[in-house]
C-alpha positions in Angstrom: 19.3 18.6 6.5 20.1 19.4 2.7 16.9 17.3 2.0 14.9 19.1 3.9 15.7 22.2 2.5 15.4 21.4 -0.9 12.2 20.1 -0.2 11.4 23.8 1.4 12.6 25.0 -2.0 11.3 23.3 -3.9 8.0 23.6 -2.5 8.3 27.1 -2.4 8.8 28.2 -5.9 6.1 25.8 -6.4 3.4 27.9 -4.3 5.1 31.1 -6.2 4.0 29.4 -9.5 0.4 29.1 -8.5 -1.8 31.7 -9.7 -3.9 32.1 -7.2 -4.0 33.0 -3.6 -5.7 31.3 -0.8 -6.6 32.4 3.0 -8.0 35.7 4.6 -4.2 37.2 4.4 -4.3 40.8 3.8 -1.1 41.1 3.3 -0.9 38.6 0.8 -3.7 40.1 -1.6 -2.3 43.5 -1.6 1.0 41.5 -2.2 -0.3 39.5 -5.4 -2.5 42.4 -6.6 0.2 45.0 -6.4 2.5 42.3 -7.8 0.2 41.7 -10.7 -0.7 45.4 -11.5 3.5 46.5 -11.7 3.9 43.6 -13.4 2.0 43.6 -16.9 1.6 46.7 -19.1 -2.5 46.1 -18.8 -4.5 44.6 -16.2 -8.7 44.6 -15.9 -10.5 43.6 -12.3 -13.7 42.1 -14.1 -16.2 39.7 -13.0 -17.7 36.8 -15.4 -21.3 38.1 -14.7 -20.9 41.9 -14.8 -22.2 43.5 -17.8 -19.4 46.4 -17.6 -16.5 44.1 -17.3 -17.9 42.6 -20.1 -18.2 45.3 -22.6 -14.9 46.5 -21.4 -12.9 43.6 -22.1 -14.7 43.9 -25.6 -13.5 47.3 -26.2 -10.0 46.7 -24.8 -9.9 43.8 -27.3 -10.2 45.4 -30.7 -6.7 46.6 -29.3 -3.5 44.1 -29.7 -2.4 43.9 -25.9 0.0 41.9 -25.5 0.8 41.9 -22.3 -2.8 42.2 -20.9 -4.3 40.2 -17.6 -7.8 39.9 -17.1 -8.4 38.8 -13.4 -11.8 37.8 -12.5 -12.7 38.6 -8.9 -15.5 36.7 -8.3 -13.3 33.5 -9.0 -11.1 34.3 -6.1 -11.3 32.6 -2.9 -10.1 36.4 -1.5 -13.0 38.7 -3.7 -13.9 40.6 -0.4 -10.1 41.9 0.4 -9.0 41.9 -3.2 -11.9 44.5 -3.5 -11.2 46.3 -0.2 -8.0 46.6 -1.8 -9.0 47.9 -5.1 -10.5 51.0 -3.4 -8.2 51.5 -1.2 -6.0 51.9 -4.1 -8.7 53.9 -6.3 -9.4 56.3 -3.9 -13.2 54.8 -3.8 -13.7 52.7 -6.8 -14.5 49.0 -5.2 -16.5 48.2 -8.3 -15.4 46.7 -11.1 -14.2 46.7 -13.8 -11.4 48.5 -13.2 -8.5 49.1 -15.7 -4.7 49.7 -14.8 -2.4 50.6 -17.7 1.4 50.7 -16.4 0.4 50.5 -13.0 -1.5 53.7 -13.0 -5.1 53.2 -12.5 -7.1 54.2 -15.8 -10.4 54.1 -14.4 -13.8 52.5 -14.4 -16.4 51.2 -17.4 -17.9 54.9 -17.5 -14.1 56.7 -17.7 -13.0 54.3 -20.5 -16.0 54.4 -22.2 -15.6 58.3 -22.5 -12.0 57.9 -23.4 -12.3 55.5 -26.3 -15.1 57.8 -27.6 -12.9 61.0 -27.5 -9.8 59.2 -28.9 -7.9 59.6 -25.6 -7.8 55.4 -24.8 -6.0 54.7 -28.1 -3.6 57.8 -26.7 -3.2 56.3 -23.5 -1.9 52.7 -24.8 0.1 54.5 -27.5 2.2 56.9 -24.7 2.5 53.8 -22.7 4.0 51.8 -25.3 1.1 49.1 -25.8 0.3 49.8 -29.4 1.5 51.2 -32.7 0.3 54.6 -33.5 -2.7 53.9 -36.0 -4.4 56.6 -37.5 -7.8 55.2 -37.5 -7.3 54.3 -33.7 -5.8 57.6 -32.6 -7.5 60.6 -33.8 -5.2 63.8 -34.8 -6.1 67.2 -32.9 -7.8 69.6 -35.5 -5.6 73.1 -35.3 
């Protein structure tokens, strides 16, 4: 009997170490996902081929993250529901990429974009504890 359950122990902390989920499980993507997106001060929904995600994990990487996770979705065996999921969450937004800064949703390639051109992304990481101020990164309001 005490074999047996070590064995279901053992083998169960193993599946928790894997990375990845498997299956058509609902549950378990909005699980991992929500799991992943409390879990790390920065997360970006990307796919290898998209253009957007792309120039977004670009942008985000002039910054020193270091708690950043870049999930690809189109290297998931659950893409579909892990997307279903993502606009669930968004309000709309299935697309990605999709950024997520202390579990609060940041926004698309277009809503970065803006923000790192008005000063407000290097704002956002700053207020959230991510990066030093830098002057150079973070512009100062004129009076």
């Amino acid at each position: 009997m005490m074999m047996h359950l070590q064995f279901f122990l053992s083998t169960f902390l193993m599946l928790l170490q894997f990375d990845q989920i498997s299956g058509n499980n609902r549950y378990n993507v909005e699980w991992y996902l929500e799991k992943m997106i409390q879990n790390h001060q920065v997360v970006l929904f990307s796919k290898t081929y998209c253009q957007y995600s792309i120039k977004l994990k670009h942008l985000i990487g002039k910054y020193n993250i270091r708690d950043k996770r870049i999930m690809e979705l189109n290297l998931e065996p659950d893409m579909q529901l892990m997307q279903d999921y993502l606009k669930h969450r968004t309000g709309g937004i299935r697309t990605v990429p999709q950024l997520y800064v202390n579990g609060k949703f940041i926004g698309d390639y277009n809503t970065i974009e803006q923000k790192e051109r008005n000063g407000e992304l290097a704002r956002v990481f700053f207020r959230a504890g991510i990066t030093p101020r830098r002057s150079h990164l973070v512009p100062r309001k004129r009076k």
